[in-house]
N, C-alpha and C positions, 0 to 999 in steps of 0.2 A: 164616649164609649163606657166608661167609669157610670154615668148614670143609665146607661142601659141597663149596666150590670147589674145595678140594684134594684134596679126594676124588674128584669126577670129573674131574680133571686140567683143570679150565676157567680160564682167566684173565679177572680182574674189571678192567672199564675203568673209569677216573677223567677227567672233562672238566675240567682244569685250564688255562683261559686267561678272557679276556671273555665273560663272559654277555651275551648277546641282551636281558634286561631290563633297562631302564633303574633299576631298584631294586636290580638286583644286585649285593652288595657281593664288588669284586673279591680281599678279603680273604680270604678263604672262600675261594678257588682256590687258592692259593701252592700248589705242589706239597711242601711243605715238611710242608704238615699229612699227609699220608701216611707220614713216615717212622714214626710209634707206628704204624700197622699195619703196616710192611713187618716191626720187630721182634716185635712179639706174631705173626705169622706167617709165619716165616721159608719155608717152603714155598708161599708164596702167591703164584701168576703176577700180576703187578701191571702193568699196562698204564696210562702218565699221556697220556691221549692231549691235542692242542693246547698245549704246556709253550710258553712262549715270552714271552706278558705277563700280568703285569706284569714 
């Protein structure tokens, strides 16, 4: 999917803030877990949309 996307020049968006479920472990959001894809695909438009909590 990742090299589609840089093939039709499309940028992939990331919801990284509070999930709406109450189960949802806000662990799992850190935008931090994106940087191993920003390096495995240096040419990948990367969009972290909502950044802000935790």
């Amino acid at each position: 999917m990742y090299k589609m996307a840089i093939e039709f020049d499309v940028s992939v968006m990331f919801h990284s803030e509070n999930t709406y479920a109450p189960v949802g472990k806000v662990k799992y959001s850190h935008p931090l877990h994106i940087n191993d894809l920003a390096i495995d695909y240096p040419y990948l438009k990367i969009v972290i949309c909502h950044v802000g909590n935790p």
